[in-house]
N, C-alpha and C positions, 0 to 999 in steps of 0.2 A: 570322467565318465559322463556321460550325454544322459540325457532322459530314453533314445533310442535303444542305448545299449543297455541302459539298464531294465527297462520293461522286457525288452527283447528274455533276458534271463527269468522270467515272471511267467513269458509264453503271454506276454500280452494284458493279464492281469492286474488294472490298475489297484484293486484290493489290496493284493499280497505285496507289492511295490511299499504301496503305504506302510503297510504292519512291517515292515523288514525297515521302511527309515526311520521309523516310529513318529512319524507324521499322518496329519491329517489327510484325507483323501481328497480332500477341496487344496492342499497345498502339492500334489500329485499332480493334479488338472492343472495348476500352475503354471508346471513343469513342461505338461505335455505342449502348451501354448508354442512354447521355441525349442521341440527336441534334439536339436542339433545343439545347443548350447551344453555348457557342461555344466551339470547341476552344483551346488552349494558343494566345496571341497571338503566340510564337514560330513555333508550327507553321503558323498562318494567314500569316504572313509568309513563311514558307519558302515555303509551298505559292503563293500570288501571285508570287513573284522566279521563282520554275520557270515559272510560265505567261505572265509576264510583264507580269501585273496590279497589278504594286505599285510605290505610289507613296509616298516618302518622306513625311510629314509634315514640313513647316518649324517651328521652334520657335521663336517672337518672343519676346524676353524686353526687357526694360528692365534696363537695370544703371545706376547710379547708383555714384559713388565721391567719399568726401568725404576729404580731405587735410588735414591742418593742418604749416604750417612752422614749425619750433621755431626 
């Protein structure tokens, strides 16, 4: 998520942006520096769990384990 799309949900609000990543509004301004960037993957999580847009990703893995009996 971009800084664009995320303020975009705020209605432009750089306030309520901040109180919803639970960051400072001097680290908001930050943000807005390169909107088109995608903000911190932590803060784009945080900010989907608040709205209730996030959805965990599954992690398939293969494990394999080889033994030998002495």
């Amino acid at each position: 998520m971009t800084y664009n799309e995320a303020i975009q949900l705020f209605n432009g609000d750089a306030k309520q942006l901040a109180d919803a990543l639970e960051c400072s509004h001097q680290m908001v301004y930050q943000y807005k520096k390169n909107p088109d960037k995608e903000l911190p993957k932590v803060r784009s999580i945080v900010l989907q769990a608040k709205l209730g847009t996030y959805e965990p990703k599954k992690i398939k893995a293969k494990v394999t384990c080889k033994a030998e009996v002495i």
